[in-house]
N, C-alpha and C positions, 0 to 999 in steps of 0.2 A: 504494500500500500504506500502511495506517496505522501512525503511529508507536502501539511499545507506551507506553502512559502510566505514570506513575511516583507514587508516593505520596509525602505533603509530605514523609516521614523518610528519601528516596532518599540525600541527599549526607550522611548521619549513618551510614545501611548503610554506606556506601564506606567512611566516618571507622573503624566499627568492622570492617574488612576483610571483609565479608560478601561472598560468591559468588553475583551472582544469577544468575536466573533467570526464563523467564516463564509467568507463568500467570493464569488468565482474563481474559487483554489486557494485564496490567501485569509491568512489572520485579521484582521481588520476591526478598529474600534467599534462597537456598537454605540455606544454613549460613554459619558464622562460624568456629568456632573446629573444628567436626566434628560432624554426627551423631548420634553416640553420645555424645561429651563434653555435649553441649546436651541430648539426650534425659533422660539422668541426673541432670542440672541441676535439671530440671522433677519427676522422682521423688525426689528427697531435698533437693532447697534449693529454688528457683524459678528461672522463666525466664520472658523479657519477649518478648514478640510484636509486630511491626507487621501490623497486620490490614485497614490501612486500606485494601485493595482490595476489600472488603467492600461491599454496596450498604446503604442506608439511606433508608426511607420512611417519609412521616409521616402518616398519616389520622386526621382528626378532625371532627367535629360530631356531632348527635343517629342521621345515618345511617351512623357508622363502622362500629358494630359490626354492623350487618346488613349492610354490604359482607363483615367477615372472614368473619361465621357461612358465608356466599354461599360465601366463596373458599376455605376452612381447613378440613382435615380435623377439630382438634382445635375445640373449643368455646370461642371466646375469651369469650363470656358466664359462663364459670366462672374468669374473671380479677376480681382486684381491684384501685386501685389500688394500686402499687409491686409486682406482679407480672410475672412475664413465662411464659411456655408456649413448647415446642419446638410444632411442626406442621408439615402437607404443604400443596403444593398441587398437588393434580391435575385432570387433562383429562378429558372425560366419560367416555374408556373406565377411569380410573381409573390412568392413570399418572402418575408424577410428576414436574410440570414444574418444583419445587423442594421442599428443604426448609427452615426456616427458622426463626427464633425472632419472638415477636411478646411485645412490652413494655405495657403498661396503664399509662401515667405519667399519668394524670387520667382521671376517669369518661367525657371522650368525646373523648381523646387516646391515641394508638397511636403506636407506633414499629414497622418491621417489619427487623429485618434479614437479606437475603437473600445468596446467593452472589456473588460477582464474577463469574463467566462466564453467571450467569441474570440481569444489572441489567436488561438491555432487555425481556428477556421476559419477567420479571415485573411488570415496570412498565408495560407493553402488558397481559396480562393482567389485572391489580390494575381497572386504570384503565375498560376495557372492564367490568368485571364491575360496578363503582363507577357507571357512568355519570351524573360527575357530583354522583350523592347526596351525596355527604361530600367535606371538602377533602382533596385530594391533593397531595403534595410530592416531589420525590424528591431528597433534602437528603445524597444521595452525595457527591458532590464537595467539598461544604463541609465532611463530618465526616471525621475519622481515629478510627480505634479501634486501643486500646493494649489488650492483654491483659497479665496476671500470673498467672500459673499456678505451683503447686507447696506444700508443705508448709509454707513461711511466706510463704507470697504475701501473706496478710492480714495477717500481723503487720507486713510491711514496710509496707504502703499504713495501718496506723492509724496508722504517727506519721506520713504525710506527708499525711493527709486532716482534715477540720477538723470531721468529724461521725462517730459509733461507726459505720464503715467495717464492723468485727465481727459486729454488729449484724445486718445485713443480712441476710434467711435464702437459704438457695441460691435458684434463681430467682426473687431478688427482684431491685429494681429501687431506687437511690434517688439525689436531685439532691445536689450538693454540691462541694466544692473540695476538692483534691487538691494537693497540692506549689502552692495558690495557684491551681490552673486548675479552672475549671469543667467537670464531667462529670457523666454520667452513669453510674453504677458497678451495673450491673447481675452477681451473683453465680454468672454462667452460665462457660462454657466448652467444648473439645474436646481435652481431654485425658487426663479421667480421673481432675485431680486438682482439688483446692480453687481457686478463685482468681477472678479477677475479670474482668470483660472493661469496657474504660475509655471510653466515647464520648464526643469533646472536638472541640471547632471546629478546624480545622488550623493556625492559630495558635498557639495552648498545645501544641498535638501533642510538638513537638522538649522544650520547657521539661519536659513531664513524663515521656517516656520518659528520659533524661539525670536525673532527680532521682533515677527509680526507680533506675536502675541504684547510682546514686552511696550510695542509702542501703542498697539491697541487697546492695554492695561485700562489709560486712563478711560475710554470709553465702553469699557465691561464687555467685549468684546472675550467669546467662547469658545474652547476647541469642540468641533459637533464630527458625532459621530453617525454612522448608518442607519443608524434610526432617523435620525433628524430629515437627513440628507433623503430619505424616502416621503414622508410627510410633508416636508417642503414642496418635493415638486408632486405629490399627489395636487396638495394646492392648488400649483400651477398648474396641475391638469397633463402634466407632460407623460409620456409615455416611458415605459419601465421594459425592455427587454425580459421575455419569458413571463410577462404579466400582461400588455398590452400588445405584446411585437411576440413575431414566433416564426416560423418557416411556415405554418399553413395561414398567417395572416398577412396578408398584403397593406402598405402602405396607406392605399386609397379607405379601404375598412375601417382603418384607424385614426382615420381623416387627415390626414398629413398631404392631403392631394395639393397643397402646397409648392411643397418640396417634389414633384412626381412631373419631371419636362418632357410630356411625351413629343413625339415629330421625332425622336434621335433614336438610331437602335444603340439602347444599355439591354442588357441582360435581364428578361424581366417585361420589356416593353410592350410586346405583344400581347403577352396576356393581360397586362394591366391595359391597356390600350380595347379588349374586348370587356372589362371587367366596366368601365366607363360606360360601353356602349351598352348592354347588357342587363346591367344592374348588378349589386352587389349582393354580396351571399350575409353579409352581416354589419351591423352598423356599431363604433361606439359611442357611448353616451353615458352622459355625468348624471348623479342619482343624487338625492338627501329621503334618508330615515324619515317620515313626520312626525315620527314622536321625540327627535330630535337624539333619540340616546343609544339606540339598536345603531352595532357597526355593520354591517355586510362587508364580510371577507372574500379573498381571492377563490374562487372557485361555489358558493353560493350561486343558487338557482334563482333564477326571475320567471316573473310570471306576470302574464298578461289575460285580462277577463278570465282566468283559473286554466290556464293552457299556459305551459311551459314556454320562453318565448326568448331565453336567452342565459348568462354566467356573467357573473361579476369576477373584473379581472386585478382591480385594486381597490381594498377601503381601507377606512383607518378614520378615528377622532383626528378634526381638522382643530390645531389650537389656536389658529389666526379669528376664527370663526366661530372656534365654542360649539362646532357638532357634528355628527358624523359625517362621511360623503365617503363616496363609491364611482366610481367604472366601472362600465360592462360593456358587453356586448349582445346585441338583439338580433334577432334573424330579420325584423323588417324595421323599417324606422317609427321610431318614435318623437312627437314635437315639444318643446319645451313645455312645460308645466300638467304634461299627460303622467297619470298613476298608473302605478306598475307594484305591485308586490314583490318582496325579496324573502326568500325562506331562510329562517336566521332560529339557530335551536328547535328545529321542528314546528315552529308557527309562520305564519308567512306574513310580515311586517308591511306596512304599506310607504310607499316611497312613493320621489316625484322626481320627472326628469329635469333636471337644469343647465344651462348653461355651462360650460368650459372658459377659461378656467373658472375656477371655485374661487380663488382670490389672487387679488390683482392689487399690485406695489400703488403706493401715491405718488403719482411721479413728481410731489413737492418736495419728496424726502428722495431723489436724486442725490447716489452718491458723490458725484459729481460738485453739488452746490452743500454738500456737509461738511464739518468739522471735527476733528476730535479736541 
């Protein structure tokens, strides 16, 4: 049996009392201080992430971008440099063997970052579809990624960055030193709020999660663990690999039809391309409990007029909101504020559909225009 593997910031979790946990092969904090304490951190001050179980590839030469066009639902030809784009990647019948962020750091240099439970099988994939054409890396092991997330995430990281860190516009991308360490500070995240996500060689790793913390002291600023970091984007509404996303769910189902450029052949194209035309086989959509206190968990039945009519794919107590919420999926569509039942302990609770997300930042509290 293999050991689970651990990220370079392992004996610093212990240092700051974190609870782990394992998840997509590694040890990983669960919480620290609680949950909910850490959740709230991230909604009204910030909160600091070790992310570093995260995979990291790097494709570059003249034939990188006709490998991603190949592999990516979204159209990395409409990146420039210091950009970055979310996108899928899916299997011919159009399901999703991940989803992922892809960075533009030089006109024929890419970064991709993908899931920790999909490294291999993206990296088999990637490489197969690549054949070759462009240089391929898979520069996991060597990086750690540090996120900051929250209302002053940005103001903490501009006085510890040595370039307008502010600057930077949401998914953007830019090179530079940080508390003295080289990263890459890309404007992305999963949480719903302002902040940054940090890629640094594992070396600098400890020196700059311990800086963040130290200057974010004066603004109560938390280290949040996988707990948090789930609840957060349930909030957001964002989709969760192996809960929302799967090899037999497509993009489009998952409403991400966004992100989904058809007119190109990627991998995948054709069937999502009839899946449009056609209709879809199952729709997701946001739920709330009525009685405000029943959670609907992952894998929970729904029911429509007493007929079985779809599964809940994530719930949990929302603490931004003070009440439960859920996603599922329905075999036919559902419109916002239609009742639906969820079977929760052998009784079948009544619920309502609502809108996505579930909770949305003030964008008065822009980390950008905050202080510590």
């Amino acid at each position: 049996m293999n050991a689970h593997k651990r990220t370079v910031l392992f004996d610093l979790h212990q240092k700051l009392g974190a609870r782990m946990t394992v998840f997509g092969g590694f040890e990983m904090p669960v919480s620290y201080s609680g949950i909910i304490e850490e959740h709230l951190a991230v909604r009204n001050s910030a909160g600091i992430f070790d992310l570093s179980h995260m995979g990291e590839f790097e494709i570059s030469g003249p034939n990188a971008l006709a490998t991603l066009e190949r592999a990516f639902t979204n159209s990395a030809a409409r990146l420039k440099e210091g950009q970055a784009q979310y996108t899928i990647m899916c299997n011919e019948t159009g399901g999703t063997i991940d989803d992922l962020i892809v960075y533009r750091l030089r006109p024929e240099r890419y970064m991709l970052c993908v899931n920790a439970s999909n490294i291999e099988a993206d990296r088999d994939w990637i490489v197969e579809l690549n054949g070759g054409r462009a240089h391929f890396e898979d520069v996991s092991d060597a990086t750690a990624l540090i996120a900051l997330q929250g209302p002053v995430a940005v103001a903490i990281l501009a006085i510890l960055a040595d370039f307008p860190i502010a600057d930077v516009a949401r998914f953007g991308v830019a090179e530079g030193n940080v508390a003295g360490i080289t990263c890459l500070a890309a404007r992305t995240g999963y949480t719903g709020e302002d902040g940054f996500e940090l890629f640094v060689d594992n070396d600098g790793a400890r020196q700059l999660f311990e800086a963040i913390l130290d200057v974010g002291a004066a603004a109560n600023i938390k280290p949040v663990g996988l707990g948090a970091r789930d609840t957060l984007r349930l909030e957001a509404g964002l989709p969760l690999y192996g809960h929302e996303l799967d090899r037999d769910t497509s993009p489009l189902e998952a409403g991400l039809a966004t992100f989904v450029k058809l007119g190109r052949d990627f991998v995948g194209s054709t069937a999502l391309t009839a899946q449009r035309q056609q209709g879809l086989k199952k729709r997701l959509i946001g739920l709330q409990t009525d009685d405000g206190k029943m959670v609907a968990r992952q894998g929970y039945r729904v029911f429509r007029n007493g007929d079985e009519a779809g599964v809940v794919t994530s719930g949990t107590f929302a603490p931004s909101i003070q009440r439960p919420i859920a996603m599922a999926y329905l075999k036919t569509a559902a419109g916002v504020g239609e009742t639906l039942e969820v079977e929760i302990r052998n009784r079948k609770a009544r619920a309502t559909v609502v809108p996505r997300p579930f909770y949305r930042r003030d964008e008065a509290h822009a980390a950008s225009t905050a202080s510590v």
